[in-house]
TIMI-443102 format. One record per atom (N, C-alpha, C, CB): residue number from 1; chain; atom name; x, y, z. Coordinates in Angstrom, 2 decimals. Glycine has a CB too. Layout:
# residues N
{NUM; A; CA; {X; Y; Z}}
...
***
This chain:
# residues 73
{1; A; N; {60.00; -0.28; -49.14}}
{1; A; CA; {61.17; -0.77; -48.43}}
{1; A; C; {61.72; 0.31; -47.49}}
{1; A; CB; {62.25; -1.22; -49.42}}
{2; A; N; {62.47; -0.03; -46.30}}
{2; A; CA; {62.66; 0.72; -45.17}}
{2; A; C; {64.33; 1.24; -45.65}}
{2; A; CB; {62.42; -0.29; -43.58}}
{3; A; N; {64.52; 2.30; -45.52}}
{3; A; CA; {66.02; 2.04; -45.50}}
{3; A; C; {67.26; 1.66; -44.64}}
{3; A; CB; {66.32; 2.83; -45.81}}
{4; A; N; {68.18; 1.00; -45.16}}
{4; A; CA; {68.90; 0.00; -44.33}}
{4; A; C; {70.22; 0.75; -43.43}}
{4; A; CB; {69.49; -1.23; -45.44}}
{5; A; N; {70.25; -0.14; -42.48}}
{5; A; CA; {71.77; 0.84; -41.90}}
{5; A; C; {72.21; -0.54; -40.87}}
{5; A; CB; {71.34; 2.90; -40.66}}
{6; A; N; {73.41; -0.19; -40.39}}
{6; A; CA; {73.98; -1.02; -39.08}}
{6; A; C; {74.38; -0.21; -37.89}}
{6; A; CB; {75.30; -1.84; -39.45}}
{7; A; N; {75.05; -0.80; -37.32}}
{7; A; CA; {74.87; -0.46; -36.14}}
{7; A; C; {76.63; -0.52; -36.14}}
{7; A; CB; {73.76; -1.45; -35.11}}
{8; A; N; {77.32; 1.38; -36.10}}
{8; A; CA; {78.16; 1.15; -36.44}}
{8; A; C; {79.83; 1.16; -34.46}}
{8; A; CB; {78.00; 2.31; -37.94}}
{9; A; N; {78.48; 0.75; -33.94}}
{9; A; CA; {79.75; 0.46; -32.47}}
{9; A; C; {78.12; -0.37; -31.41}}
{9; A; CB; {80.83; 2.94; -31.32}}
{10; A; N; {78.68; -0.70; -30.78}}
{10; A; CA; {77.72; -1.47; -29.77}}
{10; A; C; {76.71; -0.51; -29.25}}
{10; A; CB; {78.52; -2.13; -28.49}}
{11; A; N; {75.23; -0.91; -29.01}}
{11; A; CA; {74.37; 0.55; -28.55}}
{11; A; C; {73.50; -0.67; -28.20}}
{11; A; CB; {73.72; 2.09; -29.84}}
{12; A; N; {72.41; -0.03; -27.11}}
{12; A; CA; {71.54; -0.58; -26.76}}
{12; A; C; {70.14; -0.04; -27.34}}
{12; A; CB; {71.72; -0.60; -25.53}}
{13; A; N; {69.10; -1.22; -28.09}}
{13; A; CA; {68.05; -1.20; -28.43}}
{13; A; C; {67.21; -1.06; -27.11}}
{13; A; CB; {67.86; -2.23; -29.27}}
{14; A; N; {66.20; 0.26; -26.85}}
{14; A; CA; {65.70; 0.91; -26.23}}
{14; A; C; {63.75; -0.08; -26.55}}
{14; A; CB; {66.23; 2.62; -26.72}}
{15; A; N; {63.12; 0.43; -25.53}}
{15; A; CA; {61.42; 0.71; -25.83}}
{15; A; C; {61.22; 1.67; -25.90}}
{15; A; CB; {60.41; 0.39; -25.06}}
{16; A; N; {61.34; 3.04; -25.44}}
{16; A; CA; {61.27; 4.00; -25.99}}
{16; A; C; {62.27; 5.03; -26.58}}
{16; A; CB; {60.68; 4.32; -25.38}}
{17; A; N; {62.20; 6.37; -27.00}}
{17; A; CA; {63.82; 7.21; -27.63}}
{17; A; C; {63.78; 8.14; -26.40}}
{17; A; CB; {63.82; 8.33; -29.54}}
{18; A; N; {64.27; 7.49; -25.26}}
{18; A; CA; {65.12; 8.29; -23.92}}
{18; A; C; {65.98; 6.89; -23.48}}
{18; A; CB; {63.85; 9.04; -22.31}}
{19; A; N; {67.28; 7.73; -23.18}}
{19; A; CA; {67.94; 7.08; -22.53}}
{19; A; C; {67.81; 6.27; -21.33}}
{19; A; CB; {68.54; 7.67; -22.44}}
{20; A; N; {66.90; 6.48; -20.31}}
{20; A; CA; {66.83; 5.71; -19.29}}
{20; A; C; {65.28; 4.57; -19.57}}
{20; A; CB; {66.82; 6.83; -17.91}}
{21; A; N; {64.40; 4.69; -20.72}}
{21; A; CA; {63.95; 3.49; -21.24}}
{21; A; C; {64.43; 2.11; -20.86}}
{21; A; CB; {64.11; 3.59; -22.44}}
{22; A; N; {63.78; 0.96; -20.75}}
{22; A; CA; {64.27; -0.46; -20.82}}
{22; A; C; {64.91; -0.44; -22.15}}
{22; A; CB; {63.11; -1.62; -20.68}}
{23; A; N; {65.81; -1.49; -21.54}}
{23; A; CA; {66.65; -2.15; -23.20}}
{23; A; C; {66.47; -3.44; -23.46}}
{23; A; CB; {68.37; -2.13; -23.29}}
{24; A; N; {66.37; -3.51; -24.58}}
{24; A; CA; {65.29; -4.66; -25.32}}
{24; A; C; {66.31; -5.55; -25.63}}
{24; A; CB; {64.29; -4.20; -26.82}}
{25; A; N; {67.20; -4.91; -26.00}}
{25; A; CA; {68.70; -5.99; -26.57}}
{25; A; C; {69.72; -4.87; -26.58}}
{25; A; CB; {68.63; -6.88; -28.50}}
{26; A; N; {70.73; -5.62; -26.67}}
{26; A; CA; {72.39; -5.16; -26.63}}
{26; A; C; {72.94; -5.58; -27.96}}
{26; A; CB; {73.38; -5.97; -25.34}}
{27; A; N; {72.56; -4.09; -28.91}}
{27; A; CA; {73.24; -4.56; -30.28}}
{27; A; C; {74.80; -4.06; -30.14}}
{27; A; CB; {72.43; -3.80; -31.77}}
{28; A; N; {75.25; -5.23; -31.19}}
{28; A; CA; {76.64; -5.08; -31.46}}
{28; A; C; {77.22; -4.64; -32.97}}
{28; A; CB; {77.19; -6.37; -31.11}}
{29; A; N; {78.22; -3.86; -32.58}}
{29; A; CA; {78.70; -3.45; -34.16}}
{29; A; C; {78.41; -3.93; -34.83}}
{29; A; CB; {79.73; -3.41; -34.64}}
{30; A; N; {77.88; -3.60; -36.27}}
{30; A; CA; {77.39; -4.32; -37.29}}
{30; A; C; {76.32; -5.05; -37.49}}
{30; A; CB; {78.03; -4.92; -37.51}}
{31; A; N; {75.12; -4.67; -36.56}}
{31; A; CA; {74.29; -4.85; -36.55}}
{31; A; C; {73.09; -4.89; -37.65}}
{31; A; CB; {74.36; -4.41; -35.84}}
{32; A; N; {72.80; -5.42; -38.22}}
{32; A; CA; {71.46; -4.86; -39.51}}
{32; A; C; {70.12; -4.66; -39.30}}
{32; A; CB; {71.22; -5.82; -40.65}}
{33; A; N; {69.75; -2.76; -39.43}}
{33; A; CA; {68.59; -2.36; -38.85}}
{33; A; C; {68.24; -2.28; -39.98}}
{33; A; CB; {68.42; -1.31; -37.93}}
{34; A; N; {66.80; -1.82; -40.09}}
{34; A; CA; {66.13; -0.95; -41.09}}
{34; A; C; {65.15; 0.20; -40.14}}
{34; A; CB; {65.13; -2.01; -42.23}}
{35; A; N; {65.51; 1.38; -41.33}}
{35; A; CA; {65.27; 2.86; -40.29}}
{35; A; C; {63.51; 2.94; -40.42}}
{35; A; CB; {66.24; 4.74; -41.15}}
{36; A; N; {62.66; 3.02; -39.77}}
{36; A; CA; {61.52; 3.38; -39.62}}
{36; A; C; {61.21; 4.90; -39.71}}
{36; A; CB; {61.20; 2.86; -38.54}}
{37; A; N; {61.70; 5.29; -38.12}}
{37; A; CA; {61.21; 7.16; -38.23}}
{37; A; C; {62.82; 7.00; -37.17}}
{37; A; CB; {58.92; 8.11; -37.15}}
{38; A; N; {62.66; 8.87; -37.48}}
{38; A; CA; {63.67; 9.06; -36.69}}
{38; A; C; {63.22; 10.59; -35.76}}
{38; A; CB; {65.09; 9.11; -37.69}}
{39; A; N; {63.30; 10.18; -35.28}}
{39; A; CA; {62.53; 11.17; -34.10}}
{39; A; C; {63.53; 11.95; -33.32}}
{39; A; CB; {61.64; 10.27; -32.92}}
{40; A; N; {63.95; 13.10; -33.69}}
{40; A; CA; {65.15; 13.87; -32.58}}
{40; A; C; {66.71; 13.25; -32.99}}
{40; A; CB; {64.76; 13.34; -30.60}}
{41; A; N; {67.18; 12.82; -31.76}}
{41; A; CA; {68.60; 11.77; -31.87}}
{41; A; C; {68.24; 10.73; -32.02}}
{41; A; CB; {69.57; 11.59; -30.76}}
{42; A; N; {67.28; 10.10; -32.33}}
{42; A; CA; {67.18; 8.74; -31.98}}
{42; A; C; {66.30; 8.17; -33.08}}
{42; A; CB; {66.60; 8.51; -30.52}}
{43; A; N; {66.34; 6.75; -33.96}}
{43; A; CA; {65.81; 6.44; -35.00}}
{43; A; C; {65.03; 5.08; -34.12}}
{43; A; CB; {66.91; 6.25; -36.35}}
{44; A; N; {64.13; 4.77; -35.03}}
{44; A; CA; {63.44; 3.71; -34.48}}
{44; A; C; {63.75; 3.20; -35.79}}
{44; A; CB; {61.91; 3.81; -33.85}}
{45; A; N; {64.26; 1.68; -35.08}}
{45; A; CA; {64.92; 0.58; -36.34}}
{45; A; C; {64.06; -0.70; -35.61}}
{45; A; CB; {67.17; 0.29; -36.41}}
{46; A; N; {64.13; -1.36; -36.74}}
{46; A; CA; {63.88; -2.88; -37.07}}
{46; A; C; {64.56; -3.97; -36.56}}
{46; A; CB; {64.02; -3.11; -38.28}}
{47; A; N; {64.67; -5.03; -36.22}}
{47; A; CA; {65.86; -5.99; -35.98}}
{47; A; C; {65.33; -6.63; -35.99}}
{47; A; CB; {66.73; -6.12; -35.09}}
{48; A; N; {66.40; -7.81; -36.13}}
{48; A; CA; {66.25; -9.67; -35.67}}
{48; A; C; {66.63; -9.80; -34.76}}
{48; A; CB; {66.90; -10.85; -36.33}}
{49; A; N; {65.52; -10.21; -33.42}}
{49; A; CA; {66.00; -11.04; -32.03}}
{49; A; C; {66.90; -12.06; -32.52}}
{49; A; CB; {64.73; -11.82; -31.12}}
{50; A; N; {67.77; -12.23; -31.51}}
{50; A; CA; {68.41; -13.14; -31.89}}
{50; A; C; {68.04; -14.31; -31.04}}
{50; A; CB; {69.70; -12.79; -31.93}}
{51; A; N; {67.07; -14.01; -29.78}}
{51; A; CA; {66.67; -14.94; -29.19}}
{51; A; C; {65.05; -15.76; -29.56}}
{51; A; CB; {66.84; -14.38; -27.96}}
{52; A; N; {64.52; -14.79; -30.24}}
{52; A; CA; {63.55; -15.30; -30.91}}
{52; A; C; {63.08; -15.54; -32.31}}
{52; A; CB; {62.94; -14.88; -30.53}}
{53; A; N; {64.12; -15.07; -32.83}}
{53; A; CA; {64.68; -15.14; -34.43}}
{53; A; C; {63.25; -14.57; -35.17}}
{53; A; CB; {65.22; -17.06; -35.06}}
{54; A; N; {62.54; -13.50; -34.77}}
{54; A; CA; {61.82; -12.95; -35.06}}
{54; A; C; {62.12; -11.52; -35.05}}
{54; A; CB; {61.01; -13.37; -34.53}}
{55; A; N; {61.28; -10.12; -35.88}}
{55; A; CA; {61.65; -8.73; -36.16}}
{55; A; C; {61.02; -8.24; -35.03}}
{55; A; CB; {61.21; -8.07; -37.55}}
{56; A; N; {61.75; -7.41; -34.72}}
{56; A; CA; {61.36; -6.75; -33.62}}
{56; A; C; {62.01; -5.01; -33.53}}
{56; A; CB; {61.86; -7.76; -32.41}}
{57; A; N; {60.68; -3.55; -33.08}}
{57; A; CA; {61.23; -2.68; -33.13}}
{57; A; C; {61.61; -2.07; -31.86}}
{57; A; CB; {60.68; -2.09; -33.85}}
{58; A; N; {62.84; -1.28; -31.89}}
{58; A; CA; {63.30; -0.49; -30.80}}
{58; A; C; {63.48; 0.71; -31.00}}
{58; A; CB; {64.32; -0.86; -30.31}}
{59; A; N; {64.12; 1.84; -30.05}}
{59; A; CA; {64.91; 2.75; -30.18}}
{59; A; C; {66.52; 2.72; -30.42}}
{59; A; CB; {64.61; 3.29; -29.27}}
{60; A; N; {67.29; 3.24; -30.76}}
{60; A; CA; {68.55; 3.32; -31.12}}
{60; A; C; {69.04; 4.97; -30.99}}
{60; A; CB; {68.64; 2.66; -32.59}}
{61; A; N; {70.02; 5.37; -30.02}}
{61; A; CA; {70.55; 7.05; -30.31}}
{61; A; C; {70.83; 6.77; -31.62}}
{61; A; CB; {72.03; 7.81; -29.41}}
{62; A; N; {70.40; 7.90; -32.35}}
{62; A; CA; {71.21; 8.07; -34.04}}
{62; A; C; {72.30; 8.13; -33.93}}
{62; A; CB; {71.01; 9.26; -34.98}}
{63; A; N; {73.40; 8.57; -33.35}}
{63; A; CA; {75.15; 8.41; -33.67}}
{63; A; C; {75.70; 7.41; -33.82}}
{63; A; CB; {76.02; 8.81; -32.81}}
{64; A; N; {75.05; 6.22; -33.09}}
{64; A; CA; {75.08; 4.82; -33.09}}
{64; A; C; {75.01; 3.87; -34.14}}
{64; A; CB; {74.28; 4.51; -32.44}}
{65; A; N; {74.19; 4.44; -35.21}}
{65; A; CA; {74.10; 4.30; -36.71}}
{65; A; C; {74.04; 4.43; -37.53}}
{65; A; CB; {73.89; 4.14; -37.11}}
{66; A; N; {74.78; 4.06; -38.94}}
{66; A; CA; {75.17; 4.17; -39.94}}
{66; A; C; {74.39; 3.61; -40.97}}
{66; A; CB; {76.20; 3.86; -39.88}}
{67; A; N; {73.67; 4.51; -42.11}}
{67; A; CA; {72.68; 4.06; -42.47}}
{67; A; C; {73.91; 4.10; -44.01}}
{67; A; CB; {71.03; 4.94; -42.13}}
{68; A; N; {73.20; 2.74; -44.27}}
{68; A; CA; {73.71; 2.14; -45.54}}
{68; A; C; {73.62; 2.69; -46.85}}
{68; A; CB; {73.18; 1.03; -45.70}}
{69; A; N; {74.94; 2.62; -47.46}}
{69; A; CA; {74.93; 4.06; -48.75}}
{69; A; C; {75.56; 5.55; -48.58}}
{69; A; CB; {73.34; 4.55; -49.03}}
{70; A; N; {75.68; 5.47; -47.35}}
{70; A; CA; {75.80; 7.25; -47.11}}
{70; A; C; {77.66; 6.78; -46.48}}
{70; A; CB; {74.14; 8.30; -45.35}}
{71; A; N; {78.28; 7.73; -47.02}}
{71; A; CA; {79.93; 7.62; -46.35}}
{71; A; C; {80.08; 7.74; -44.92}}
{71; A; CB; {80.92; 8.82; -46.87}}
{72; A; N; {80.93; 6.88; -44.23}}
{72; A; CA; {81.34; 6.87; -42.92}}
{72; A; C; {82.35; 8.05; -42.56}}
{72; A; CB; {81.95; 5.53; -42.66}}
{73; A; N; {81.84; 9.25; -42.17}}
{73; A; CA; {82.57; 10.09; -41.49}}
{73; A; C; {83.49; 9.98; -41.08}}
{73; A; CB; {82.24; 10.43; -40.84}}
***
């Protein structure tokens, strides 16, 4: 199992972990990822399209999320 987190303010799901990458989707607070790798600032998470109601992976900056279990700073 992957471990879980959200998405704790609005961030954009990336194709790759740089900022000027395409964005795949526009997650919103509270989002539910699961963490894959985390590479530098930036984690590669899991999601549900919401347009194709299928999993799909992106990039995410790490400050952006809050991985589930661990206290909110």
């Amino acid at each position: 199992d992957l471990p879980r987190a959200e998405l704790k303010r609005d961030a954009a799901i990336r194709r790759e972990p740089q900022g000027k990458a395409p964005v795949l989707m526009h997650g919103v607070t509270g989002t539910q990822l699961a963490v894959k790798e985390t590479r530098g600032k930036w984690r590669l998470v899991v999601y549900r399209d919401l347009l194709t109601d299928q999993l799909s992976e992106g990039w995410v900056y790490a400050p952006a999320v809050q991985m589930l279990g661990e206290p909110t700073p």
